[in-house]
C-alpha positions in Angstrom: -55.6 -81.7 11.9 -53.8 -79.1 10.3 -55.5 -77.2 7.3 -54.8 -73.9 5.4 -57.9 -72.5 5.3 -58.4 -69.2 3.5 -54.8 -68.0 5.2 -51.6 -66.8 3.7 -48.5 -67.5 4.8 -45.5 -65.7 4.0 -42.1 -66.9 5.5 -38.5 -66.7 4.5 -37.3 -68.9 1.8 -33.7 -68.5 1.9 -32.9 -72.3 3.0 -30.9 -74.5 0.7 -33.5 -77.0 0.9 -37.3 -75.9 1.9 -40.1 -77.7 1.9 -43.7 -76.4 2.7 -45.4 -79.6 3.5 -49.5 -78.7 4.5 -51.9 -81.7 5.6 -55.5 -82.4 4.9 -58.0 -85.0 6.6 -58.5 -88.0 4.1 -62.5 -86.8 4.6 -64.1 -85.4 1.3 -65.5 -82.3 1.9 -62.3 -80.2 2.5 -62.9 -76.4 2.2 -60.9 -75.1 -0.8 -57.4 -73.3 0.2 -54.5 -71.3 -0.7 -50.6 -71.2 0.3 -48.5 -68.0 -0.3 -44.9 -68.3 0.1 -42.2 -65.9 -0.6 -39.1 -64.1 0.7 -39.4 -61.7 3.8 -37.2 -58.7 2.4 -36.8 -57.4 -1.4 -33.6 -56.3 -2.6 -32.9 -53.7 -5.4 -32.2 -55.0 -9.5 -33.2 -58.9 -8.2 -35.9 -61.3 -8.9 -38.6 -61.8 -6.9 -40.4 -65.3 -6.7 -43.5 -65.9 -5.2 -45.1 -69.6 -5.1 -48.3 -69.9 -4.8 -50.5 -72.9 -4.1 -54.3 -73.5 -4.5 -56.2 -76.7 -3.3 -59.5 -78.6 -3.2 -61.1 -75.8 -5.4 -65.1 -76.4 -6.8 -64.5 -79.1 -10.0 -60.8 -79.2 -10.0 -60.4 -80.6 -13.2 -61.4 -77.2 -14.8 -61.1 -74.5 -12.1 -58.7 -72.0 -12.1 -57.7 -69.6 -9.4 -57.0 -65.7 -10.1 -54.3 -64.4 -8.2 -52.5 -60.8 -8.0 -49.8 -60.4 -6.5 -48.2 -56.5 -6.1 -45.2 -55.1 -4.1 -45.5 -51.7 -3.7 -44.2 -48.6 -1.0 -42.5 -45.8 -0.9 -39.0 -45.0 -0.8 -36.8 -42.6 1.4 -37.0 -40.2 -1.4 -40.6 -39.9 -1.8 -40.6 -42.4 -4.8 -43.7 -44.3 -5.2 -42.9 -48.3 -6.2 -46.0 -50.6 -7.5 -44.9 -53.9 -9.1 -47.6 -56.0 -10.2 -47.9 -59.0 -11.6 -51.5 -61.5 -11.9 -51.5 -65.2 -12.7 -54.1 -68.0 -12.9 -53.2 -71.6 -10.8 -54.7 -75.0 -11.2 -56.4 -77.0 -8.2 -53.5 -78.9 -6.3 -50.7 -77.1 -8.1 -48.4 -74.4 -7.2 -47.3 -71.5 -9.2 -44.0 -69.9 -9.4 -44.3 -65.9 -9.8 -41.5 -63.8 -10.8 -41.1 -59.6 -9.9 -38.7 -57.9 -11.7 -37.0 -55.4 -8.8 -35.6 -52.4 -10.4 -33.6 -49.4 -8.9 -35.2 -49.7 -5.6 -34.3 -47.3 -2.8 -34.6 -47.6 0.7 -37.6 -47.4 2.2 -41.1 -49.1 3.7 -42.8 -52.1 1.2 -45.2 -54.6 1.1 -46.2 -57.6 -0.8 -50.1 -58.1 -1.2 -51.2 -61.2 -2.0 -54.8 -60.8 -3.3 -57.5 -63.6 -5.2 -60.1 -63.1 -6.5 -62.2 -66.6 -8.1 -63.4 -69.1 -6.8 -61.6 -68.2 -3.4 -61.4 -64.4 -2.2 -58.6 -63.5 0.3 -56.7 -60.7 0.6 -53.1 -60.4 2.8 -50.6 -57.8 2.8 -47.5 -58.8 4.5 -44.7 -56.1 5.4 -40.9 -56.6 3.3 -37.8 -55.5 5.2 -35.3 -53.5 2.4 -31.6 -54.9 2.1 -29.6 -52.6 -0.2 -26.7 -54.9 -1.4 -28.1 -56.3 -4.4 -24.8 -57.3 -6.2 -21.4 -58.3 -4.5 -18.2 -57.0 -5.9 -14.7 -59.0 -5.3 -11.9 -56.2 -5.6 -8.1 -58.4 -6.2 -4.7 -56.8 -6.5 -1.5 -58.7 -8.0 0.2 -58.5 -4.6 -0.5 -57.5 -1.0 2.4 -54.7 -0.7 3.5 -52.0 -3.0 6.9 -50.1 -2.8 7.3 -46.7 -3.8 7.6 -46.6 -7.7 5.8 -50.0 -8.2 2.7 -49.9 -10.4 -0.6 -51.4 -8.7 -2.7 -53.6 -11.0 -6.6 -54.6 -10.3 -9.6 -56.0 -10.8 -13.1 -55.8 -9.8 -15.8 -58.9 -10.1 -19.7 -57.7 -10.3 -21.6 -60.4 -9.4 -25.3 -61.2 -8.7 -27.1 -62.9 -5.8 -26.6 -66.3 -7.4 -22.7 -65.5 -7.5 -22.7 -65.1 -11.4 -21.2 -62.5 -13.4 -23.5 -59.5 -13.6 -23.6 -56.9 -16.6 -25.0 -53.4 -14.2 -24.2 -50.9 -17.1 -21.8 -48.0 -15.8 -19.3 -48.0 -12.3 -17.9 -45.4 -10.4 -14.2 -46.8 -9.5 -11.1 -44.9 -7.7 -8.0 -45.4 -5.4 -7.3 -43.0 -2.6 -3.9 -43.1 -1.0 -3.3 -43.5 3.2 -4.5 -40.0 3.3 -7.1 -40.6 1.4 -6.2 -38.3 -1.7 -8.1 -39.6 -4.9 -5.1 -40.9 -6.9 -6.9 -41.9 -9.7 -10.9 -42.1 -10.6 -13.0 -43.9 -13.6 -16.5 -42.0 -14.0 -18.9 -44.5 -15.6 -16.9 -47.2 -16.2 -18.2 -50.1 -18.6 -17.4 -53.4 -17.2 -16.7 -56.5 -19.8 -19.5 -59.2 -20.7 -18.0 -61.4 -17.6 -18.5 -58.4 -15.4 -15.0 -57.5 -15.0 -13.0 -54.2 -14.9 -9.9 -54.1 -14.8 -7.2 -50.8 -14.1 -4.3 -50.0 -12.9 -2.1 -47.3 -11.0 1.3 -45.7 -10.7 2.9 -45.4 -7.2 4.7 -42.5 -7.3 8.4 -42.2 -5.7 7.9 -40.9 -2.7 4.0 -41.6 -1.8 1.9 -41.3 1.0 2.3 -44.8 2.7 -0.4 -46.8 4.9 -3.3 -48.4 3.6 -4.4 -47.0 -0.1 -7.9 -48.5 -0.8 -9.8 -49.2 -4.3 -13.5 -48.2 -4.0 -16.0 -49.4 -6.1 -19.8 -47.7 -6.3 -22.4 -49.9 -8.1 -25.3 -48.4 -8.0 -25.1 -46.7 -5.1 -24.0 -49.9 -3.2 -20.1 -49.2 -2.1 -17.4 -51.9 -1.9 -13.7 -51.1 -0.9 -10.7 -53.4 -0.5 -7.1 -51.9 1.1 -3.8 -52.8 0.0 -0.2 -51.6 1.8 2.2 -49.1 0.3 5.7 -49.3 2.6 8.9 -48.6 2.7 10.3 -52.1 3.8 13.3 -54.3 3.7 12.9 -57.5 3.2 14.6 -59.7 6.0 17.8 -61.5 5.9 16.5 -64.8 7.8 13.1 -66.2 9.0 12.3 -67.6 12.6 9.6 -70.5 12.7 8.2 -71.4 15.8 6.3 -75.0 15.9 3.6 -75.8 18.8 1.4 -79.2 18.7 -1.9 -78.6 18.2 -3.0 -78.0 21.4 -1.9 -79.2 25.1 -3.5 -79.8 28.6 -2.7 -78.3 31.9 -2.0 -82.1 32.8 0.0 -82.5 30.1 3.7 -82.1 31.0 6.1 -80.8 29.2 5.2 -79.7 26.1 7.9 -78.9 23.7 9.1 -75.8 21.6 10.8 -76.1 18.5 12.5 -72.9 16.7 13.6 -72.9 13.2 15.8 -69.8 12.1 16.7 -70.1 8.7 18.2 -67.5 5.7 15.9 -67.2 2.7 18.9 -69.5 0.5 17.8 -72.0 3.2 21.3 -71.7 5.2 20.7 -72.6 8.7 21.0 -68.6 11.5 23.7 -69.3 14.4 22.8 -67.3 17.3 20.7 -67.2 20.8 17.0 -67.3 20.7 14.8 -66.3 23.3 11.6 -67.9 24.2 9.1 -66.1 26.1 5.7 -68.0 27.4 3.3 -66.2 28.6 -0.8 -66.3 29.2 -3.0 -63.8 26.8 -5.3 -62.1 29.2 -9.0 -60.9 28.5 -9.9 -58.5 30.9 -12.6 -55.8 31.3 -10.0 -53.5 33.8 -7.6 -50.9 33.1 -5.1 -52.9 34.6 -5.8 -57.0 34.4 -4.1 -59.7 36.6 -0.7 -59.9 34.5 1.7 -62.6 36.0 5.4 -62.8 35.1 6.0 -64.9 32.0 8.3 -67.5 31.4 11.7 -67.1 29.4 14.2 -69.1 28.4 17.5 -68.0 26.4 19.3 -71.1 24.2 21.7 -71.6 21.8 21.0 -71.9 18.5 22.3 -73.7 15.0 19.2 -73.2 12.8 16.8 -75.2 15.2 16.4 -75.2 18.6 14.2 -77.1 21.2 13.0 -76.7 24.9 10.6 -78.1 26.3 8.8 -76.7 29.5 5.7 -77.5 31.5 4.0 -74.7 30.8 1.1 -74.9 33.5 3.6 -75.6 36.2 5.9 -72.7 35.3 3.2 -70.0 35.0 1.0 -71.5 37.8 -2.2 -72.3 36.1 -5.2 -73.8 36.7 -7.7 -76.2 34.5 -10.8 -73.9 35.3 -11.1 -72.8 32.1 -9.6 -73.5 28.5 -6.2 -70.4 28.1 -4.7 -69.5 25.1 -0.6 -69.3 25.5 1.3 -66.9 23.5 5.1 -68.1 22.8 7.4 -65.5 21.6 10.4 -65.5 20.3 13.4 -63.6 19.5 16.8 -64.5 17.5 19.4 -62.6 17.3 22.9 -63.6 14.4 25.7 -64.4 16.3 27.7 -62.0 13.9 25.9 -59.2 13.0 23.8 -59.0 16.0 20.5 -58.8 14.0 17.3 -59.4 15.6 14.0 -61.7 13.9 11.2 -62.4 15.7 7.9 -64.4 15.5 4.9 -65.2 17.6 2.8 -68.6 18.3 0.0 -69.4 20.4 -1.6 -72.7 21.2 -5.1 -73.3 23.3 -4.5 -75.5 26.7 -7.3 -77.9 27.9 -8.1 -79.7 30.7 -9.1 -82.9 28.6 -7.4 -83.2 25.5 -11.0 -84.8 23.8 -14.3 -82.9 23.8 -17.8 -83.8 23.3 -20.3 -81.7 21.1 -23.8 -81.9 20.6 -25.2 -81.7 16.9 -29.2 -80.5 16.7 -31.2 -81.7 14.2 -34.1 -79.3 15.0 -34.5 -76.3 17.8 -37.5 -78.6 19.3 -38.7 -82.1 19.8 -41.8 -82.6 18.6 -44.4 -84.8 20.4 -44.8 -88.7 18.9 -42.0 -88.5 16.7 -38.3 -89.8 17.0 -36.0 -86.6 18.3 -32.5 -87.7 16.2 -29.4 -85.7 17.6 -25.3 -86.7 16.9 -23.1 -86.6 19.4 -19.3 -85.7 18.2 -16.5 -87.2 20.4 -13.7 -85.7 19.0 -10.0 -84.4 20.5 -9.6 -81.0 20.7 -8.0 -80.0 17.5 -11.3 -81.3 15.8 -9.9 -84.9 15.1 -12.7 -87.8 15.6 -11.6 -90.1 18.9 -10.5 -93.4 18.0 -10.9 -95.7 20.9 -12.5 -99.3 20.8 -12.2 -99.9 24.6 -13.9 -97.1 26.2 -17.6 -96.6 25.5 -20.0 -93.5 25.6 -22.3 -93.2 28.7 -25.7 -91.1 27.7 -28.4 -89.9 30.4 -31.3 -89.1 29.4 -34.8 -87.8 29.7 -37.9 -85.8 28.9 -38.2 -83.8 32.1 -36.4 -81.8 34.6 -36.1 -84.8 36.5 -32.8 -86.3 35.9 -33.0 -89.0 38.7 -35.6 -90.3 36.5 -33.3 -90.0 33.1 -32.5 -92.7 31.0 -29.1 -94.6 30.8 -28.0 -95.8 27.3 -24.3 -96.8 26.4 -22.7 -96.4 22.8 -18.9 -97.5 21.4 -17.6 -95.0 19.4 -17.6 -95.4 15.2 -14.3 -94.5 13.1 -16.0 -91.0 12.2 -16.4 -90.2 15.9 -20.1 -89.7 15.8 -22.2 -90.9 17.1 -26.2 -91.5 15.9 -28.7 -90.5 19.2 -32.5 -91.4 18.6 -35.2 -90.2 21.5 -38.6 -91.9 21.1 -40.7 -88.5 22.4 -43.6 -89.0 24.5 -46.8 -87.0 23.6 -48.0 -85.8 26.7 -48.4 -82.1 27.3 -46.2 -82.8 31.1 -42.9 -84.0 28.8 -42.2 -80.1 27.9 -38.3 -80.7 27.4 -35.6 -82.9 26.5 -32.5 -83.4 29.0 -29.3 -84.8 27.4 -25.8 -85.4 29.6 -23.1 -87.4 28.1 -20.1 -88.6 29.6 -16.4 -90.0 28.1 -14.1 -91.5 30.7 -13.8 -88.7 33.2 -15.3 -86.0 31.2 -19.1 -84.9 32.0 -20.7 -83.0 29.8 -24.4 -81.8 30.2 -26.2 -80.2 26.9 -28.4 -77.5 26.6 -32.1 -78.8 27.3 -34.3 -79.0 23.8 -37.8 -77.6 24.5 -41.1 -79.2 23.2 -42.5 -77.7 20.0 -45.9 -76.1 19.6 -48.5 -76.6 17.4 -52.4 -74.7 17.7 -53.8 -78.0 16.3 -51.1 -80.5 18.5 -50.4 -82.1 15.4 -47.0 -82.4 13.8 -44.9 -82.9 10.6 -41.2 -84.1 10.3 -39.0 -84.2 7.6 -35.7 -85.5 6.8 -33.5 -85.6 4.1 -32.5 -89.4 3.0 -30.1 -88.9 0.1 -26.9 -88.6 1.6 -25.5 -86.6 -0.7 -27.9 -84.9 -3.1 -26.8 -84.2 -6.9 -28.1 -81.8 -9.7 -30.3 -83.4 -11.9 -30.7 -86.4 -10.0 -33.7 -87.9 -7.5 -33.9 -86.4 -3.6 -35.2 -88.6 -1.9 -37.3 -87.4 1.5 -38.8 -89.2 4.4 -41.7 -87.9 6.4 -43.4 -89.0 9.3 -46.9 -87.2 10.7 -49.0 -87.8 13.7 -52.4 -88.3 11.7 -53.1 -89.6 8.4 -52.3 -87.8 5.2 -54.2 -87.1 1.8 -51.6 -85.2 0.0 -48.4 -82.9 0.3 -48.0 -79.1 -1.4 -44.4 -78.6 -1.7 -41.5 -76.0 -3.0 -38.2 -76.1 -3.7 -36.3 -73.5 -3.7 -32.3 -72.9 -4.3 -29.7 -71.1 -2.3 -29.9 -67.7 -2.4 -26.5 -66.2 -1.8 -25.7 -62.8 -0.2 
């Protein structure tokens, strides 16, 4: 049986969906209890919400339970923080609490939880500090400035729920590659949609590199870069395409080079095409073979095709990304353009993937997993002929696993349901899956735990759930229920 009895709990509440589901015997004299639920780390200038729950108090038609709930600490600076705020709940209902965070600093906080009629308790649980209380989104009107060109921005202060925030006064500059302050704005004001806006002249002859617009709100610092270069902008472009991906089994897989001017006039020329392995290596000097290159003619596209595994004498141990270079140089004036390509080689061109529905099984209850046969540019497998072989089992024992067969939907994915056993001896749950000549074995799923060996499960049943609309949920438990306590909370965004 699981019961909350005279214990808090405080757990993190930044789920899109989360529900705190708590159980009690269908017998009659259940002890009177509480539920505290609230987020594990306070922020600065944010809300605070605390939800509290109170159940099977004395004459619950008329009781009501006093609770006081109170962050306070200390700060860094030797600041001392106490935000408090009391409220009274009904029997069987649940209270949503709000504490208005101010200009916190960092340092070491609590929340204390603490009631005082008809039931007494009295938990303090510690709050880890995260600074960024606002996010700011810094754009410029293009990506690259030339000397004498006149930089315009803007800078987006928004709240944890991603909606324009008013904050009162910013600090705003741009520094240049050496990072000279160009230009500064001391308390700036943004607008009612939380928006400032500026701009800056490039002089002539500028430092170049990477300038960068800083933004201080509140003491919480955002920056975003942008390019100041001399350049010329190129007479032609060279476009290299690649499939998707390839196998070492494959063949030849084929190269196609488009060199183009910007009017869209086809480049006459030579292009070169170098293949070659990218290398991750811990030494000084990796393993380097000798890449593969190929000159040809060109007339504004070119193809070659070349086995690539063959011709740079690879093996299907493991998956290697290929790098394709290439280089075109104008039949008349000699000019060179060039662009690089890489792909990702396989040794099966389709993959299978496990989806979790939960880090644990839990005993008595259906374990529901999907398994995603898809090729290996993401695209679901369609094949009618060829079915999905599954082994599996709730032990280590996989001569004893189970053997279940499943054809393959249009979505490529495919539903798995394990009927869990509940004794103690069943501790995890063995999954291997195999497509035509591809085995794959999973990561095992261990048992969950539970002080009481009881259990809960929960899963969404509205497909697709909808604002203002009906969620529907299913749950399953291993004993009988009275009555759930549940919260819903929405997405916090950071």
């Amino acid at each position: 049986m699981l019961k909350t009895t005279n214990t808090a709990r405080l757990c993190s509440l930044w789920q899109v969906l989360l529900l705190s589901l708590h159980l009690l015997a269908a017998v009659s004299d259940a002890k009177p209890s509480y539920t505290v639920i609230a987020p594990d780390v306070v922020r600065p200038n944010t809300d605070y919400f605390v939800a509290v729950s109170v159940h099977d108090l004395p004459d619950p038609a008329n009781a009501q339970q006093d609770v006081e709930l109170t962050i306070r600490g200390r700060s860094d600076q030797g600041q001392t923080i106490s935000i408090r705020q009391e409220t009274t709940v009904s029997s069987d209902r649940t209270q949503i609490v709000r504490l208005r965070i101010g200009d916190l600093g960092d340092g070491a906080y609590t929340l204390t939880a603490r009631g005082r009629s008809p039931v007494t308790f009295d938990q303090t649980q510690e709050l880890s500090y995260v600074h960024k209380g606002y996010s700011v989104f810094i754009q410029t009107d293009k990506a690259i400035y030339r000397p004498g060109n006149q930089v315009k921005f803007r800078a987006v202060v928004v709240g944890p729920d991603l909606r324009p925030s008013v904050v009162g006064s910013i600090d705003v500059s741009v520094s240049d590659g050496a990072g000279n302050v160009v230009r500064e704005w001391r308390r700036a004001f943004p607008t009612l949609e939380g928006v400032f806006a500026g701009e800056v002249d490039v002089a002539g002859a500028p430092v170049l590199g990477d300038w960068n617009i800083t933004v201080d709100v509140s003491g919480q610092v955002f920056h975003r870069s942008f390019l100041v270069a001399e350049y010329v902008i190129p007479k032609f472009g060279v476009d290299i395409k690649l499939p998707h991906f390839s196998t070492f089994s494959g063949g030849d897989l084929s190269v196609t080079v488009d060199a183009a001017y910007h009017y869209g006039g086809p480049v006459k020329g030579e292009a070169t095409v170098t293949i070659f392995p990218k290398y991750k290596s811990s030494y000084l000097q990796p393993i380097f073979s000798d890449p593969f290159r190929r000159v040809v003619d060109i007339d504004g596209t070119a193809e070659i095709k070349v086995n690539v595994a063959k011709e740079l004498n690879l093996s299907d141990d493991y998956a290697r990304e290929i790098v394709f270079d290439v280089q075109v140089k104008e039949e008349l004036t000699e000019r060179i353009q060039n662009n690089t390509a890489s792909l990702l080689m396989y040794k099966y061109p389709y993959k299978l993937e496990l989806v979790k529905t939960a880090d644990a099984f839990k005993p008595g209850m259906p374990y529901v997993a999907y398994l995603k046969v898809a090729t290996q540019d993401d695209k679901p497998v369609q094949d009618d002929l060829n079915e999905v072989s599954v082994n599996w089992g709730f032990s280590a024992d996989t001569s004893a696993y189970n053997v279940t067969s499943h054809s393959i939907p249009s979505d490529g994915v495919i539903e798995l349901s394990f009927d869990s056993p509940t004794s103690p001896l069943n501790d995890l749950l063995g999954i291997e899956a195999t497509y035509k000549d591809l085995t794959q074995w999973f990561s095992t799923i261990p048992r969950a735990v539970s002080p009481s060996n009881n259990f809960i499960q929960t899963s969404l049943l509205t497909p697709k759930p909808e604002v203002g609309k009906n969620v529907r949920i299913g749950i399953k438990t291993t004993e009988p229920i009275d009555w759930i306590s549940y919260q819903v909370i929405k997405n916090a965004i950071y």
